[in-house]
C-alpha positions, -999 to 999 in steps of 0.1 A, spaced: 74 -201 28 50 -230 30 24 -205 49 29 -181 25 22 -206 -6 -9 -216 11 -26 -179 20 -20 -179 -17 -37 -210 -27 -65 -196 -6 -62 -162 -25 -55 -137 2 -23 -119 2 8 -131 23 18 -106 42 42 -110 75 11 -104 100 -7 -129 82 22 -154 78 27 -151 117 -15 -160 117 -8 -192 94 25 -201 118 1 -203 149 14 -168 159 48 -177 161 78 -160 148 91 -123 148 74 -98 124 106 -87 107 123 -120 99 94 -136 87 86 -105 60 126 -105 54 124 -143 43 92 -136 20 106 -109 3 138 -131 -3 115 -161 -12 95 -134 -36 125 -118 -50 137 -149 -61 105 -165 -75 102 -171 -111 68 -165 -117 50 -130 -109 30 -129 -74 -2 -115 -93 2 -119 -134 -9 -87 -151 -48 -92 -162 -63 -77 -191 -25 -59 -198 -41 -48 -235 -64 -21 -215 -55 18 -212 -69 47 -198 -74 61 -228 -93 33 -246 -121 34 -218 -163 39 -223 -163 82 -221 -190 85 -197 -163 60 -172 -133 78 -180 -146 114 -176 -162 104 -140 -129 85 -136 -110 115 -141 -136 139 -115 -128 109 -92 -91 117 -95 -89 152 -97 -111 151 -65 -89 129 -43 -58 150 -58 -73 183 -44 -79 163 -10 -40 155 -9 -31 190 -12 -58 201 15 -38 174 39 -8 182 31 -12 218 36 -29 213 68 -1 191 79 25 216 71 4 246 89 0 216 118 34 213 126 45 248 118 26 256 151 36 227 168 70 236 161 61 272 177 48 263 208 76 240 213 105 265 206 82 293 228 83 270 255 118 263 251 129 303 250 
């Protein structure tokens, strides 16, 4: 907990990797991230307090949110590409496999 509070105080985000850093690369991976996310679950204050919560999407400059909104739709249409070409991947992965099997 105490390496955790202190990649804080230093502003970087405790994660288990860099916990395991601040503990001199000791400890497993899994227990120390199961005791921060018990330590965080139980914390009173947030980890990262909302900043400037009065701001919306909608209440942006027009000029940002239209290019804001190309930037989206863009990286939307790139998702689909991927997953489409992941799909069509492993569809013929699965067919070679099961050809070589028959």
């Amino acid at each position: 907990i105490d390496a955790g509070l202190a990649l804080e105080k230093r502003g970087k985000r405790p994660n288990a990797g860099a916990i395991r850093v601040q503990l001199g690369d000791r400890g497993g991976l899994a227990r120390i991230k199961s005791i921060w996310e018990n330590y965080q679950g139980n914390r009173d204050e947030p980890l990262y307090p909302a900043k400037r919560s009065d701001l919306s999407f909608d209440v942006l400059p027009s000029a940002y949110a239209e290019e804001a909104e190309l930037l989206i739709e863009k990286v939307s249409q790139a998702m689909k590409h991927m997953a489409i070409a992941a799909y069509g991947d492993a569809q013929s992965l699965f067919e070679r496999r099961l050809k070589s099997i028959e």
